[in-house]
C-alpha positions in Angstrom: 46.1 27.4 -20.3 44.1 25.9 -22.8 40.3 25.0 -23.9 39.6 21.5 -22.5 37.8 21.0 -25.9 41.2 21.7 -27.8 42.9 19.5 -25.5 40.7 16.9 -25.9 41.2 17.4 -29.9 44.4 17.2 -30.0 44.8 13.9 -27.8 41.7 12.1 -30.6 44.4 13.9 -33.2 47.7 11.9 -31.6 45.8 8.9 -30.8 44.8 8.6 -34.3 47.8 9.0 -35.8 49.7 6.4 -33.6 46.8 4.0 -34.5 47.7 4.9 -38.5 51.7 4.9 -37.8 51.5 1.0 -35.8 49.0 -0.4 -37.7 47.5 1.2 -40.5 44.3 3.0 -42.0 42.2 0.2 -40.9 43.3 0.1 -37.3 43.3 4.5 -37.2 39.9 4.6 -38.4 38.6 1.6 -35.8 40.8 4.2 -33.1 38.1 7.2 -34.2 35.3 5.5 -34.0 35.9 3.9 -30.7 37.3 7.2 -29.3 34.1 9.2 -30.0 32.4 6.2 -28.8 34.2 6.4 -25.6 33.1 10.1 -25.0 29.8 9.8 -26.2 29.1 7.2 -23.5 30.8 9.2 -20.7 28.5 12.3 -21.7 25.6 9.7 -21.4 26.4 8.7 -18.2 27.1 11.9 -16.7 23.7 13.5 -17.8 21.5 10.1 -17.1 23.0 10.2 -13.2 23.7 14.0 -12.9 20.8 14.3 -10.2 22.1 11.2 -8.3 24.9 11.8 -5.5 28.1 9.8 -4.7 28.0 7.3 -1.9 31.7 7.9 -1.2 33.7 9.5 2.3 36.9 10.2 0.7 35.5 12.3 -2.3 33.7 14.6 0.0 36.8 14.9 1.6 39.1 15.7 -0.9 38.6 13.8 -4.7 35.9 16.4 -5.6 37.2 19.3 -4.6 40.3 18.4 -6.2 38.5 17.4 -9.9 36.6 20.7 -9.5 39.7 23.1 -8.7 41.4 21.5 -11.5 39.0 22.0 -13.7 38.7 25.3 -13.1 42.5 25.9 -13.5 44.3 25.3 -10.5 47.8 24.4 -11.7 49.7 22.0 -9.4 52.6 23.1 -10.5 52.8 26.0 -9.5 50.7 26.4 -6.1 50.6 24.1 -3.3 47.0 23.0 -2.1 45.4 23.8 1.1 43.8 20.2 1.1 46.6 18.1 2.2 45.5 15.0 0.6 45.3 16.7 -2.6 48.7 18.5 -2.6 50.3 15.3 -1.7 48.1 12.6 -3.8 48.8 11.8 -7.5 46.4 14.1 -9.6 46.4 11.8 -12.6 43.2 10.3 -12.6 41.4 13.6 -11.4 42.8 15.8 -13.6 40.9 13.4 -16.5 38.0 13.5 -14.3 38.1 17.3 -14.7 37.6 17.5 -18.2 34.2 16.0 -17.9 33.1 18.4 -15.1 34.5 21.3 -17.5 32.8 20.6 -20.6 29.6 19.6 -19.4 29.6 21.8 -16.7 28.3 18.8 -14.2 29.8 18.9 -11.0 29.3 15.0 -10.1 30.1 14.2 -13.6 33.9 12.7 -12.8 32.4 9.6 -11.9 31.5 8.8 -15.5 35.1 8.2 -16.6 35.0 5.2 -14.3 32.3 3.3 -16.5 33.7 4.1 -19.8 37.0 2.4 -18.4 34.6 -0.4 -17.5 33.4 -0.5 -21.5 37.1 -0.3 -22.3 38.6 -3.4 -20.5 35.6 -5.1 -21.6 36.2 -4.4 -25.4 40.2 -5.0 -24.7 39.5 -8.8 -22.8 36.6 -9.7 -24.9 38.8 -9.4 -27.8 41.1 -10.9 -26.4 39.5 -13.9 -24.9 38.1 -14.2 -28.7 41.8 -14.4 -30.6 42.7 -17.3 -27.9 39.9 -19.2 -27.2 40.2 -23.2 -26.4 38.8 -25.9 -28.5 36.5 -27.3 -25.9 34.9 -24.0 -25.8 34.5 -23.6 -30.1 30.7 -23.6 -30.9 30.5 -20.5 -28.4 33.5 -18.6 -28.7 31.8 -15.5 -28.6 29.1 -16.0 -25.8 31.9 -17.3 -24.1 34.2 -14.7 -24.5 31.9 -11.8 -23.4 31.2 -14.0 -20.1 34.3 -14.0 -19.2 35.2 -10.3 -19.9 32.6 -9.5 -17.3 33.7 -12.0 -14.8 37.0 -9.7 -15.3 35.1 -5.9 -14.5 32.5 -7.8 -12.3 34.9 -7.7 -9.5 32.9 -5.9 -6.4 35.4 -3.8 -5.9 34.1 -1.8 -9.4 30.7 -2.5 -8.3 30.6 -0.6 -5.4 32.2 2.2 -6.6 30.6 3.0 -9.8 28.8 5.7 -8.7 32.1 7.3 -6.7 35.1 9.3 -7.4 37.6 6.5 -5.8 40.9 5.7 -7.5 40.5 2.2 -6.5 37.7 0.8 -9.4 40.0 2.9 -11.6 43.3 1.3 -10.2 42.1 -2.6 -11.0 41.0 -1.7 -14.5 43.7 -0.1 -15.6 46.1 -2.3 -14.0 43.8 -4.9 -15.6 44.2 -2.9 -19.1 47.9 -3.2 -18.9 47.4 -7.1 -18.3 45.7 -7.3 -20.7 48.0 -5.6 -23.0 50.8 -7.9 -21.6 49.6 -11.0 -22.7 48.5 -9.5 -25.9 51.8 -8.9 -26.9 53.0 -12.2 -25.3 50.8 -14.0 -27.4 51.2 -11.9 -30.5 52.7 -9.2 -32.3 50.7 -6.4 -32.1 52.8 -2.8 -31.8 49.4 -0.9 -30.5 49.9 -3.7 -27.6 53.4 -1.9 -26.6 52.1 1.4 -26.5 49.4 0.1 -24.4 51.7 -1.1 -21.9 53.5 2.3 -21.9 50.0 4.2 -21.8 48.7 1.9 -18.9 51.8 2.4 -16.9 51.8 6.2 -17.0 48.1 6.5 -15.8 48.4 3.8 -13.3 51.4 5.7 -11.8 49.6 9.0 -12.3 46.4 7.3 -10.5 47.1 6.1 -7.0 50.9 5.7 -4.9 50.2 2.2 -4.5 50.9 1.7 -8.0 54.5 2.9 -7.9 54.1 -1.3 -6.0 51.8 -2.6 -8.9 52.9 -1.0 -12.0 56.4 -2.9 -11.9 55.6 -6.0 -10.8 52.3 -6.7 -13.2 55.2 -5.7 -16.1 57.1 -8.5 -14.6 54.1 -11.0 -14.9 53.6 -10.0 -18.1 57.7 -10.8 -18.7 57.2 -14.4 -16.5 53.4 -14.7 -19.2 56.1 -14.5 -22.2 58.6 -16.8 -21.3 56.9 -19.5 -20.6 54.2 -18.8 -23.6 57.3 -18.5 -26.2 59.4 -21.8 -25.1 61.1 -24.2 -23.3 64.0 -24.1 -20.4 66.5 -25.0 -22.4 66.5 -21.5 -24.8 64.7 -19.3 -21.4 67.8 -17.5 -20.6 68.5 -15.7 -24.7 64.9 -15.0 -24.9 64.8 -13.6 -21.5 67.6 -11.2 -22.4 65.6 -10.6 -25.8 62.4 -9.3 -23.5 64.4 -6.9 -21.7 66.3 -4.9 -24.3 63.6 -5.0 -26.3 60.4 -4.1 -24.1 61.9 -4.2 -20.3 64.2 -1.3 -20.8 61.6 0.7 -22.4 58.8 0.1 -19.9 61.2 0.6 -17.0 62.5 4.0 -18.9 58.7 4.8 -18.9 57.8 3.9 -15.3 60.3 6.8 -14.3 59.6 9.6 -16.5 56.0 8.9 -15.3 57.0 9.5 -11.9 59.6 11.6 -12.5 58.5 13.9 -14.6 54.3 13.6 -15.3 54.4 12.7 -11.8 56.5 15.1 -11.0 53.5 16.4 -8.3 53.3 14.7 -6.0 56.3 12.5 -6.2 58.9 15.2 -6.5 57.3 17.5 -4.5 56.6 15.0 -1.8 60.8 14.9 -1.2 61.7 18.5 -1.3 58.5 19.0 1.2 58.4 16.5 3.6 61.7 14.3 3.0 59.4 11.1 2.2 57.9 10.0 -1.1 54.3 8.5 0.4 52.9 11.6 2.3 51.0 11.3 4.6 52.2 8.7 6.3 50.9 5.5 5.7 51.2 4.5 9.1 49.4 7.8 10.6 46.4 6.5 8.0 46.1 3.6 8.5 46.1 3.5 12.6 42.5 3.8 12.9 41.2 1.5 10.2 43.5 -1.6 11.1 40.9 -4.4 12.3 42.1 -5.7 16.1 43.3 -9.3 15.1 45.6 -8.1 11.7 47.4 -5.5 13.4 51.6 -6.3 14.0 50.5 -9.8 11.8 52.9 -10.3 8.4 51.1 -9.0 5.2 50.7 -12.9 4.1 48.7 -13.4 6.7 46.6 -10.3 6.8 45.9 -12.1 2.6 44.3 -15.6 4.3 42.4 -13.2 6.4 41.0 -11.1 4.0 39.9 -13.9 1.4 39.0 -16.5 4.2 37.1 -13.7 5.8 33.4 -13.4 7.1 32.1 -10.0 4.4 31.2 -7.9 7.7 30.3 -4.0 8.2 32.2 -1.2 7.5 29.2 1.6 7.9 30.3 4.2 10.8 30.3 4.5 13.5 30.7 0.2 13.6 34.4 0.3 14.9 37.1 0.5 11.9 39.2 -1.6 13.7 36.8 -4.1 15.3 38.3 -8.2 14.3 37.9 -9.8 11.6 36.1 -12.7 11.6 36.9 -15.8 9.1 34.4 -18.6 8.3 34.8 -21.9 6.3 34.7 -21.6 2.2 31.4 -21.7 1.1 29.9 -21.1 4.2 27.7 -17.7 4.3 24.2 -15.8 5.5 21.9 -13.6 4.3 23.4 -10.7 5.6 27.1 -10.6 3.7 24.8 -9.8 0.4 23.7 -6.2 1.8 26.9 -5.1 3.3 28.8 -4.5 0.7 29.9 -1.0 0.4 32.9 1.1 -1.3 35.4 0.6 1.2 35.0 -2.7 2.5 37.1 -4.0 5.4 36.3 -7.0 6.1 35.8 -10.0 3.2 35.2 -7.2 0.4 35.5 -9.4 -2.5 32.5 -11.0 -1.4 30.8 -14.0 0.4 32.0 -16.7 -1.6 35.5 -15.8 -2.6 37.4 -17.7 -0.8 35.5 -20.6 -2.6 36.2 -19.3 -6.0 39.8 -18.6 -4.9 40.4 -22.4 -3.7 38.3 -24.0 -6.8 40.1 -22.3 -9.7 43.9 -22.7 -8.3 42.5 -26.8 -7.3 41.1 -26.9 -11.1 44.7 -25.7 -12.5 46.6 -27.7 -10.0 44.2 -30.5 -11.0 44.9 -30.0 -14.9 48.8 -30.1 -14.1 48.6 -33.5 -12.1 46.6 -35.1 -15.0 49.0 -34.3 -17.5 51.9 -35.3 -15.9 50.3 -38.9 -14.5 48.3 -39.8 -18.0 49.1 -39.9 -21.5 45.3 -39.2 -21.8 45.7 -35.5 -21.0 47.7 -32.3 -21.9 47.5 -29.1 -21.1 48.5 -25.9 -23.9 51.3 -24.0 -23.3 48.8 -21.1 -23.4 47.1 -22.2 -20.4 50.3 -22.1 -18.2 51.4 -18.9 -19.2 47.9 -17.7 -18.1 48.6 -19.3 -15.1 51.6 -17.9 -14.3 50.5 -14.2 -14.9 47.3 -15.4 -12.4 50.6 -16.7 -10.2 52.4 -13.2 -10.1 49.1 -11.5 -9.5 48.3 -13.7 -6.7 52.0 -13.5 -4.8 52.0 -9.3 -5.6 48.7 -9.3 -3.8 49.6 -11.7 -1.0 52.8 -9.4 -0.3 50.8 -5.8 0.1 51.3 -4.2 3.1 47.7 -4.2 3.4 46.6 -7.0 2.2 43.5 -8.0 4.4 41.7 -4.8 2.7 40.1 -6.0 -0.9 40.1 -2.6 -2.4 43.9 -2.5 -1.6 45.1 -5.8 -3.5 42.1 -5.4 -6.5 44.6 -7.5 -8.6 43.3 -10.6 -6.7 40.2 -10.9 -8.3 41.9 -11.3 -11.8 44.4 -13.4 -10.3 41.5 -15.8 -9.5 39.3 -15.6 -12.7 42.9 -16.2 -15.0 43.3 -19.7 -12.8 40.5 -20.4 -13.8 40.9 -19.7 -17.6 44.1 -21.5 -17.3 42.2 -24.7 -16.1 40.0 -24.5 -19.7 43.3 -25.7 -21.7 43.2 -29.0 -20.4 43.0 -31.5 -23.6 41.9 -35.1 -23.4 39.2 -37.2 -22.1 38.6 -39.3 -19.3 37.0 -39.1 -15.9 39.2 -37.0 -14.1 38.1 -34.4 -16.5 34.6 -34.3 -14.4 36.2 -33.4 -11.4 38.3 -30.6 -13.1 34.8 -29.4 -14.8 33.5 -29.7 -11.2 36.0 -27.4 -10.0 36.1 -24.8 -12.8 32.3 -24.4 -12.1 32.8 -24.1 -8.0 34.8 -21.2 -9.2 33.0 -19.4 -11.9 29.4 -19.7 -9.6 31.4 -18.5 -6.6 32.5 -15.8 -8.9 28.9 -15.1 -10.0 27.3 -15.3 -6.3 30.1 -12.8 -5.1 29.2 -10.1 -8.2 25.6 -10.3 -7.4 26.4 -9.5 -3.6 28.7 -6.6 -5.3 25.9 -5.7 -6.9 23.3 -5.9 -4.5 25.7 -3.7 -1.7 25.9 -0.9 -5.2 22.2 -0.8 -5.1 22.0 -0.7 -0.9 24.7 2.0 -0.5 23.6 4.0 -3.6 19.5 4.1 -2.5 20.7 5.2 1.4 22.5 8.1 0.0 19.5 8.8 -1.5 17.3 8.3 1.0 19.9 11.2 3.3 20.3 13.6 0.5 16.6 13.8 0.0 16.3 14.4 3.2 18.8 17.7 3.5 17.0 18.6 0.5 13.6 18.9 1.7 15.2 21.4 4.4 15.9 24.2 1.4 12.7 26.0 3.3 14.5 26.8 6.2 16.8 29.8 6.4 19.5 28.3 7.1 20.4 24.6 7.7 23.9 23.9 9.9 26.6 21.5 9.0 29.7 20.2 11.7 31.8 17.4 10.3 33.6 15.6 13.0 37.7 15.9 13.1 40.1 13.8 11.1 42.3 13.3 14.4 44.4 11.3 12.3 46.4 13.6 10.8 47.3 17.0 11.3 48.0 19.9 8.9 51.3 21.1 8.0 53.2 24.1 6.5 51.1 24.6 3.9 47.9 22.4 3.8 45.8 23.3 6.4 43.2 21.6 5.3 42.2 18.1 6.4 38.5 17.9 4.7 36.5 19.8 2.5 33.3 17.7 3.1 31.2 20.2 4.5 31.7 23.2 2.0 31.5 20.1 -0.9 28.3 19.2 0.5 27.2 22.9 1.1 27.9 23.4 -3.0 26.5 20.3 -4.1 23.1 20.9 -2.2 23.2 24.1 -3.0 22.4 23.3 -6.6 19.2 22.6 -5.4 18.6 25.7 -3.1 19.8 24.2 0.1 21.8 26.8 2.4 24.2 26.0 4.5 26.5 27.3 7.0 29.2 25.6 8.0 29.9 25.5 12.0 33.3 24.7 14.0 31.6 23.9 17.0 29.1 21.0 17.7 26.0 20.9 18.1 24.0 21.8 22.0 23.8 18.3 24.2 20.1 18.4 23.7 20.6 18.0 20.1 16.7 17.2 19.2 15.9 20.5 21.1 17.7 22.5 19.2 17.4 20.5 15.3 14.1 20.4 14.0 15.8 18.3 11.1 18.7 16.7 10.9 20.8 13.7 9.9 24.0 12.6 8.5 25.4 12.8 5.4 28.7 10.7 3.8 32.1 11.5 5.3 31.3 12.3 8.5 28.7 15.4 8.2 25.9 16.2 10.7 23.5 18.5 9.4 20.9 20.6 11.2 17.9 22.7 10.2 17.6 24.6 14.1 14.0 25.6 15.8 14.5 28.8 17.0 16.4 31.5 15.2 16.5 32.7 18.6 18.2 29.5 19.6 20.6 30.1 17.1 21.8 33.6 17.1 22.6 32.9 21.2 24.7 29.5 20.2 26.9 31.4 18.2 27.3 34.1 20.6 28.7 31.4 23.2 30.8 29.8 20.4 31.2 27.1 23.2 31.3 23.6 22.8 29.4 21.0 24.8 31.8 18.6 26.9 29.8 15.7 26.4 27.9 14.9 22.7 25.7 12.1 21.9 25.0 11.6 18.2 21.6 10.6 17.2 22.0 6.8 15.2 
């Protein structure tokens, strides 16, 4: 009903005056400045990559059209949408994204928010990597503190999706915010560190349904971070009870009005609809992508196969569901540093994870055994509370129903770099300390070697969606160019989503910003498909686009309206 611009005022208004209220004048005018920081890197962003396109399926399908119909006032409230992922997905995240697409008029611009989250959870864990640094690590507290803020947003699964609209990326670093926030206020007294907590929970919740999962149990890490940061056994049960009426109850009070009321669609909605809170069902989605050898296996196990996984394709038409294939730690080849891509089924956290993941619990596990067998070693408190937020992370992930898919349990990757954090509070010499400084580098170069494959599959996936687009492109001289997109047989619609994607009248608007024209077809392409295409070629989500010979050609296709029984795709 409103200006995005005034919206947007007011929020820099509240958020000031919270900063002022907690904290003081010094802490309000630090909020300002990082604010308009904030946006003007977003607007950077989103004009530097404005002619670049997403390398996504899923935001052809439905993120984008949902980010754009928001933005241009589409009020879930009040009508259902004929997209059924986007009538029954939380609308958070895109309704954030929509503010950028409506104030600089940039259709693809969305995907900024993603990297000013990244600059945010870099800011939050630099800082506070800085406030509790170790002695060992004193003459470069600052070096060392940046590194290890970007082992935290290196994860791949942030890598590969930079350039998408994905609520994963956005998942982890929130989630990783609201860590973050935890342990700042385990570790200190900070009041802006509570209403981070609360802020974190109600995005998270607003973001993605998997986080009605995440949300409460990284709160409960945070709770297991604090007792064992603030004390012994002997007084855990009174300072337990302190935690909960103090900050549990509020937090929990929060996690329901977010569903409840900001989440009101689709959470609500979901119920009176359909009689089930996760809609779609998560079985009907997940039947195709399931890889053979996980499928009917316990979620624990589908964990040791993701992480002790071989990083293998994902591109289509390679089969979703073919095995996964696991391979010794430390083992690779050349090709697990191309494959990478957004949605990763197979070893998505990289080649050399399951290295990292055995060095940096071995290097905590190795810092515990030598302070209980010497007098030569201890280890701070600070380092085992660490530890047993990197502990509650680990068994949350391990439990996810599917947790052989690395964009699904995110939370892993900080799981692993926090074990190894813990193991740098080790004090004492002797020579067991080389083997512990052994195994806290194993982990932070298996770390490395898995961001730069990240990195490298970002690059890949991002330069082949180039390589397509330019190619529909430099068909804008024909009349007309055709695009099918093959059926979601998946799911079906229902009473009032008919809709199951949107990726070929997303793909006809966003080429049509560079004079492309399209008409979208319901029935496939003739047998002799080179015959008939002059051009053609495939674009993200399933689209095949064709620029046709012979108008002729054309004009007696659609008089038949008949579809071939047989269809061969070109590769």
């Amino acid at each position: 009903m409103l200006s995005p611009y005034v919206d947007i005022a007011v929020s820099l208004i509240l958020a000031v005056l919270l900063s002022y209220f907690a904290e003081g004048a010094r802490a309000s005018k630090t909020a300002l400045i990082s604010i308009l920081g904030f946006i003007a890197l977003l607007a950077l962003w989103a004009f530097v990559t404005s002619p670049l396109y997403s390398p996504g399926d899923d935001e052809y399908a439905y993120h984008l059209t949902a980010i754009w119909d928001l933005a241009e006032g589409w009020n879930p409230l009040a009508t259902p949408h004929n997209n059924i992922w986007i009538d029954s997905y939380p609308n958070g995240y895109w309704a954030l994204q929509s503010y950028l697409v409506a104030t600089t008029g940039l259709i693809l611009s969305g995907q900024s928010l993603l990297i000013g989250l990244m600059a945010t959870v870099t800011v939050l864990s630099y800082g506070f990597f800085l406030d509790h640094y170790t002695e060992q690590l004193s003459k470069f507290q600052k070096l060392t503190s940046l590194f290890l803020a970007g082992l935290v947003i290196g994860s791949p699964i942030v890598l590969t999706q930079v350039m998408t609209h994905y609520t994963d990326a956005p998942l982890y670093l929130i989630g990783s915010g609201l860590v973050f926030f935890l342990m700042i206020d385990a570790l200190g007294t900070s009041k802006l560190a509570k209403w981070g907590v609360m802020s974190c929970i109600i995005l998270l919740i607003n973001t993605k349904t998997a986080n009605l999962y995440y949300a409460p149990l990284i709160v409960i890490g945070g709770f297991f971070m604090h007792l064992v940061a603030n004390g012994s056994l002997k007084d855990c049960l009174p300072r337990a009870v302190k935690w909960i009426m103090s900050r549990g109850l509020i937090y929990m009070l929060v996690y329901f009005f977010a569903v409840i009321v900001i989440g009101y669609k689709p959470y609500v909605t979901n119920l009176q609809d359909h009689l089930s809170l996760l809609y779609p069902s998560v079985r009907d989605i997940m039947s195709y992508n399931i890889p053979n050898n996980v499928k009917g296996v316990s979620a624990p196990v589908g964990f040791f196969y993701g992480i002790f996984a071989e990083t293998g394709k994902t591109l289509w038409p390679y089969p979703f569901d073919s095995q996964i294939y696991l391979k010794f730690p430390g083992t690779f080849s050349i090709d697990e540093f191309k494959v990478l891509r957004f949605d990763t089924r197979r070893g998505g956290f990289g080649p050399f994870f399951s290295l990292a993941f055995i060095s940096s619990i071995l290097a905590y596990a190795a810092c515990r055994i030598a302070s209980f067998s010497s007098n030569s070693y201890s280890i701070i408190r600070k380092g085992d509370s660490f530890a047993a937020f990197a502990f509650a992370l680990l068994l949350m992930s391990m439990f996810f129903p599917e947790s052989w898919w690395a964009r699904y349990v995110p939370f892993t990757w900080l799981s692993v770099v926090l074990f190894a954090v813990a193991s740098l509070y080790l004090v004492g010499k002797g020579k067991f300390l080389i083997l512990i400084r052994i195994l806290q580098g194993v982990a932070v170069l298996s770390l490395m070697l898995c961001i730069l494959a990240g990195a490298g599959g970002a690059y890949k996936q991002n330069k082949q969606v180039w390589i397509t687009t330019r190619a529909a492109e430099a068909a804008k001289n024909y009349p007309i160019i055709e695009m099918y997109i093959e059926k979601d047989i998946r799911i079906n619609p229902d009473f009032q989503s008919k809709q199951i994607s949107d990726a070929t009248n997303v793909w006809a608007r966003v080429l049509g910003r560079n004079g492309v024209k399209v008409q979208i077809v319901g029935t496939r392409f003739p047998d002799d498909v080179n015959a008939y295409c002059e051009k053609l070629g495939w674009l993200e989500a399933h689209v095949l686009w064709c620029a046709p010979r012979d108008p002729k050609m054309r004009e007696e296709r659609f008089i038949e309206r008949t579809a071939p029984k047989t269809f061969k795709y070109p590769n």
